[in-house]
C-alpha positions in Angstrom: 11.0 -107.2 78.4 14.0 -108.2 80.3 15.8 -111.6 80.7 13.7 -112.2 83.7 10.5 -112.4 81.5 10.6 -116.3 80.8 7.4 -116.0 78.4 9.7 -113.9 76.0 11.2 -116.3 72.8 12.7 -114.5 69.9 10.3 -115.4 66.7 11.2 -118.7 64.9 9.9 -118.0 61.4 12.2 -118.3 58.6 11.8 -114.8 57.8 12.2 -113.5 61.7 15.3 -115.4 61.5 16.3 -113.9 58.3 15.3 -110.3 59.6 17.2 -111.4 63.0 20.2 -111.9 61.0 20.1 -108.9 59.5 19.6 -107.1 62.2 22.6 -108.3 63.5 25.0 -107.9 60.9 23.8 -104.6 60.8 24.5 -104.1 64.8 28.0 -105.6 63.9 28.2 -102.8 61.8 28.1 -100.0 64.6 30.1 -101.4 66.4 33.0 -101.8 64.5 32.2 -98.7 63.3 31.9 -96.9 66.9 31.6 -99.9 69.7 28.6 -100.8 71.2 28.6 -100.9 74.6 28.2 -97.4 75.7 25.2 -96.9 72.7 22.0 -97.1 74.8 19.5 -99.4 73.4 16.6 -96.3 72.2 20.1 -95.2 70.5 20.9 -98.4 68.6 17.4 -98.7 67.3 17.3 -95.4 65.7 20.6 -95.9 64.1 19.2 -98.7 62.7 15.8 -97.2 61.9 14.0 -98.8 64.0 12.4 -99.0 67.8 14.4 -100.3 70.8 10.6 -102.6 71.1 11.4 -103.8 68.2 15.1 -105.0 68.5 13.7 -106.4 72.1 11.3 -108.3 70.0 14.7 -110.1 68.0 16.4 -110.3 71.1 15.8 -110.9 74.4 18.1 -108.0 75.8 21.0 -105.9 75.5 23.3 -108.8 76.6 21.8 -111.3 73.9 21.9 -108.3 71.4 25.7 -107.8 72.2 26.4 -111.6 71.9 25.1 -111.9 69.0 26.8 -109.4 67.4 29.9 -110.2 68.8 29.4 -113.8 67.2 28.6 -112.3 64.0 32.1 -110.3 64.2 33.9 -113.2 65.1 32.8 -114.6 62.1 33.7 -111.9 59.9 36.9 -112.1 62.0 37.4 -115.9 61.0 37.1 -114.9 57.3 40.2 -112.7 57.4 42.5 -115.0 59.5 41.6 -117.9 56.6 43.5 -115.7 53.9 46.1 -114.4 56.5 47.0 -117.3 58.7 50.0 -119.1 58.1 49.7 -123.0 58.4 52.0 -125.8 60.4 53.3 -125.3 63.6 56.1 -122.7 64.2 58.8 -122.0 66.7 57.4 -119.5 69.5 59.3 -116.6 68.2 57.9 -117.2 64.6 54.3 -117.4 66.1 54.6 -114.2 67.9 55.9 -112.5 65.1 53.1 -113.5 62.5 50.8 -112.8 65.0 51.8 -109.2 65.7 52.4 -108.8 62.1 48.6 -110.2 61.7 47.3 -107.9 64.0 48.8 -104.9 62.7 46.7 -104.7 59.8 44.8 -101.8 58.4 41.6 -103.6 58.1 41.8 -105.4 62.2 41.6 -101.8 64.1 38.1 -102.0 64.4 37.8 -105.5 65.6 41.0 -104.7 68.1 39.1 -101.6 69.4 35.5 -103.7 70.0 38.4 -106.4 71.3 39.7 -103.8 74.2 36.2 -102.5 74.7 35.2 -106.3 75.5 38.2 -106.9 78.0 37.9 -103.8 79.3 34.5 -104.1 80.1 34.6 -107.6 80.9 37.7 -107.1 83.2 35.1 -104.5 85.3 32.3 -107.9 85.5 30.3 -106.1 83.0 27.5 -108.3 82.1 27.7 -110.2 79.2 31.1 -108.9 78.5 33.1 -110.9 81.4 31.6 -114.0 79.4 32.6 -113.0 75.9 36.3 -111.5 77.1 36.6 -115.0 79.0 35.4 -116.8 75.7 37.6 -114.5 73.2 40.4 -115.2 75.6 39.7 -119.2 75.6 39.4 -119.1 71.8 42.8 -116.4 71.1 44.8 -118.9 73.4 43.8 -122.4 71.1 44.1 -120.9 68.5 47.6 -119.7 69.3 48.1 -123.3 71.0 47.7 -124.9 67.5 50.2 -122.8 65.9 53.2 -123.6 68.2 56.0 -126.1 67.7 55.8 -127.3 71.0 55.8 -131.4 71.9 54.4 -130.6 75.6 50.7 -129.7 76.1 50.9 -127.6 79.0 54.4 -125.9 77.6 52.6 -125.3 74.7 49.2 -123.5 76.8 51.3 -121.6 78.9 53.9 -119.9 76.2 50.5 -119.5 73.7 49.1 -117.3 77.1 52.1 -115.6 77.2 52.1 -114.7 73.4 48.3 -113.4 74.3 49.9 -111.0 77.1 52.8 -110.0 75.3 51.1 -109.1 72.0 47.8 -107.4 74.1 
């Protein structure tokens, strides 16, 4: 099946969704572990011990299969910055700092690696990843945007982008 087939629709059931699930946290898995988008489909089933019919039957395609494992990450993601982040707003500098501090932790080089493997790919029009890079970049920038000390809106969205290129 491909996107193009319209009469395709992921199973509903609550146990479809609870093997969907699964299947995705375990596609997270691989590709922290290794990235994903190079990993032909056929490839990624067997790692997972199953048949690349089988994954298209949880997902509609490769692109839906990467998004939602990149939403799963993000999550796991969002877990760690909760007992890392450090709340209030901060002076630029201070942000920056933190944040490259952050980011140099042990446990983040896998998600920084599927990161650059998402720009990267995203920055060539790859489909879906010039979505999810323009998304990750959205979210990297608000989130920076909350942290700053900064009484002007568009001040604080442009030195928050600039913390983004600087630390990248």
């Amino acid at each position: 099946m491909t996107s193009s087939d319209s009469s395709h629709r992921p199973p509903s059931g609550p146990k479809s969704q609870a093997k969907r699930a699964a299947l995705t946290g375990r596609i997270a898995d691989v590709m922290l572990a290794e990235g994903l988008a190079g990993i032909p489909l056929r490839d990624l089933a067997a790692r997972l011990g199953t048949s690349d019919r089988m994954l298209l039957y949880y997902f509609e395609d490769k692109a839906e299969l990467v998004q939602a494992a990149v939403a799963a990450l993000a999550g796991r993601l969002d877990k760690v910055l909760e007992t890392s982040r450090v709340s209030g707003r901060r002076p630029p500098a201070q942000v920056m700092r933190d944040t490259a501090a952050f980011l140099a932790l042990p446990d983040l080089r896998p998600f920084r690696a599927v990161w650059a493997d998402i720009l990267a790919r995203g920055g060539r029009g790859e489909t879906p990843f010039a979505a999810i890079a323009r998304a990750q970049i959205e979210g990297a920038i608000a989130s920076l945007e909350e942290q700053l000390d900064l009484a002007d809106a568009a001040e604080r969205r442009r030195v928050a982008a600039a913390i983004l290129a600087a630390i990248e």
